[in-house]
C-alpha positions, 0 to 999 in steps of 0.5 A, spaced: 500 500 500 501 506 498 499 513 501 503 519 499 503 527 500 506 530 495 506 538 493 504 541 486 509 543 482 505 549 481 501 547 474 497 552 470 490 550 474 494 551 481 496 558 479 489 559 477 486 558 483 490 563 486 495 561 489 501 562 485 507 562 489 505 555 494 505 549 491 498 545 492 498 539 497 496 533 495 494 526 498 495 519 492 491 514 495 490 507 494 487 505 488 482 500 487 481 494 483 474 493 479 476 489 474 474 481 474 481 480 475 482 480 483 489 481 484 491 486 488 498 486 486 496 490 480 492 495 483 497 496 488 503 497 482 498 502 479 499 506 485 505 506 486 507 507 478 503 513 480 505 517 485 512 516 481 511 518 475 508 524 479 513 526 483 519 524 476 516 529 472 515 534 477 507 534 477 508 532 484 513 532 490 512 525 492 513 525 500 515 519 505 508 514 506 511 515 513 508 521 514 502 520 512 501 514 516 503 519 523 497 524 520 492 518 520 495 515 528 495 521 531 487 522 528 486 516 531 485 512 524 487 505 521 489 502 515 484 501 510 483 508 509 476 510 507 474 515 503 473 519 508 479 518 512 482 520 506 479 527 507 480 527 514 488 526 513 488 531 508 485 537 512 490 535 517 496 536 513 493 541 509 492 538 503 488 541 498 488 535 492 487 527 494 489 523 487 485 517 486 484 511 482 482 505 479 484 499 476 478 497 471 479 491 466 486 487 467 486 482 461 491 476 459 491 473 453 496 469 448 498 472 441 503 468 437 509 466 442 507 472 446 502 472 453 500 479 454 496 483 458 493 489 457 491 494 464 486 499 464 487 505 468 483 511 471 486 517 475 482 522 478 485 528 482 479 532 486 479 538 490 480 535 497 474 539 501 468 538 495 470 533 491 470 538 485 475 534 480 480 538 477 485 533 472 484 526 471 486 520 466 484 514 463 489 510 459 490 503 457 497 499 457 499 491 454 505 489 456 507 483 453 514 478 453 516 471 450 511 465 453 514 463 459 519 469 461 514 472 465 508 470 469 501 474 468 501 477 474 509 480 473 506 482 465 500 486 469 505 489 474 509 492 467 502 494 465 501 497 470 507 502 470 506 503 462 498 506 464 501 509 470 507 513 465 501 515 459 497 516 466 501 523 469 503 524 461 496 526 460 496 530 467 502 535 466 500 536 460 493 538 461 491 546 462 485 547 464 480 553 461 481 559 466 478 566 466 474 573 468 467 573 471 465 580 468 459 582 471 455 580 479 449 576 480 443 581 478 445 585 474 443 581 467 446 574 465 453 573 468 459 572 463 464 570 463 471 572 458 472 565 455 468 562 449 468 557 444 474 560 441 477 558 448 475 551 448 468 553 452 462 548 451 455 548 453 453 545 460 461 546 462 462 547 470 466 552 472 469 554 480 469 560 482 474 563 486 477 569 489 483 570 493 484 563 492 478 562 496 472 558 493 466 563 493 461 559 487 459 554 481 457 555 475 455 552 468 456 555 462 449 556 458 451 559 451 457 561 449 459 565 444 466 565 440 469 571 445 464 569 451 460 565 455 453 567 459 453 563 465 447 560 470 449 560 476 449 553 480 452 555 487 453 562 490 455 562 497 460 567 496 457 572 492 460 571 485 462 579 484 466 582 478 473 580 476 472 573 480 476 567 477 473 561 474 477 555 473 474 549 469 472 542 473 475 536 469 470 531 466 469 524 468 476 521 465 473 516 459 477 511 455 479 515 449 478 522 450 
C-alpha cells in the first residue's frame, strides 16, 4: 500500500486558483481494483507507478508514506483508509488535492509466442474539501514478453507502470480553461471572458474563486466565440466582478 503527500509543482490550474507562489498539497491514495481480475498486486503497482511518475516529472513532490501514516495515528485512524479518512488526513496536513484511482479491466491473453496483458487505468485528482475534480486520466497499457519469461501477474505489474507513465503524461500536460467573471449576480446574465474560441462548451462547470478562496459554481449556458453567459449553480460567496473561474475536469473516459 501506498499513501503519499506530495506538493504541486505549481501547474497552470494551481496558479489559477490563486495561489501562485505555494505549491498545492496533495494526498495519492490507494487505488482500487474493479476489474474481474482480483489481484491486488496490480492495483497496488498502479499506485505506486503513480505517485512516481508524479513526483519524476515534477507534477508532484512525492513525500515519505511515513508521514502520512503519523497524520492518520495521531487522528486516531487505521489502515484501510476510507474515503473519508482520506479527507480527514488531508485537512490535517493541509492538503488541498487527494489523487485517486482505479484499476478497471486487467486482461491476459496469448498472441503468437507472446502472453500479454493489457491494464486499464483511471486517475482522478479532486479538490480535497468538495470533491470538485480538477485533472484526471484514463489510459490503457499491454505489456507483453516471450511465453514463459514472465508470469501474468509480473506482465500486469509492467502494465501497470506503462498506464501509470501515459497516466501523469496526460496530467502535466493538461491546462485547464481559466478566466474573468465580468459582471455580479443581478445585474443581467453573468459572463464570463472565455468562449468557444477558448475551448468553452455548453453545460461546462466552472469554480469560482477569489483570493484563492472558493466563493461559487457555475455552468456555462451559451457561449459565444469571445464569451460565455453563465447560470449560476452555487453562490455562497457572492460571485462579484473580476472573480476567477477555473474549469472542473470531466469524468476521465477511455479515449478522450
Amino acid at each position: 500500500m501506498l499513501v503519499a503527500v506530495a506538493s504541486l509543482a505549481i501547474p497552470a490550474a494551481v496558479r489559477a486558483m490563486g495561489a501562485p507562489d505555494e505549491p498545492a498539497v496533495a494526498i495519492v491514495a490507494d487505488f482500487a481494483n474493479t476489474s474481474r481480475d482480483r489481484h491486488m498486486i496490480v492495483a497496488q503497482a498502479a499506485t505506486d507507478a503513480v505517485a512516481t511518475e508524479l513526483k519524476k516529472r515534477g507534477v508532484y513532490d512525492v513525500v515519505s508514506r511515513r508521514e502520512v501514516d503519523k497524520t492518520a495515528a495521531k487522528l486516531g485512524i487505521r489502515q484501510p483508509y476510507a474515503p473519508e479518512d482520506y479527507t480527514r488526513i488531508a485537512k490535517e496536513l493541509g492538503a488541498t488535492l487527494i489523487v485517486s484511482g482505479e484499476v478497471r479491466e486487467i486482461n491476459a491473453s496469448i498472441r503468437g509466442t507472446e502472453r500479454q496483458v493489457e491494464v486499464a487505468l483511471v486517475v482522478r485528482a479532486r479538490e480535497a474539501e468538495t470533491g470538485d475534480m480538477l485533472n484526471g486520466a484514463a489510459v490503457k497499457a499491454i505489456a507483453s514478453a516471450p511465453g514463459g519469461a514472465k508470469s501474468e501477474g509480473e506482465l500486469g505489474i509492467d502494465a501497470a507502470a506503462l498506464a501509470a507513465n501515459r497516466a501523469a503524461s496526460q496530467m502535466e500536460a493538461y491546462q485547464p480553461i481559466t478566466g474573468t467573471i465580468m459582471n455580479s449576480v443581478g445585474n443581467g446574465p453573468i459572463m464570463l471572458n472565455r468562449g468557444v474560441s477558448h475551448g468553452v462548451k455548453a453545460k461546462q462547470e466552472f469554480i469560482v474563486l477569489r483570493a484563492g478562496k472558493r466563493v461559487g459554481r457555475v455552468q456555462a449556458r451559451r457561449p459565444s466565440s469571445s464569451y460565455t453567459e453563465l447560470d449560476v449553480l452555487e453562490n455562497g460567496g457572492g460571485i462579484q466582478p473580476q472573480d476567477r473561474v477555473i474549469s472542473l475536469f470531466p469524468e476521465p473516459r477511455f479515449g478522450r
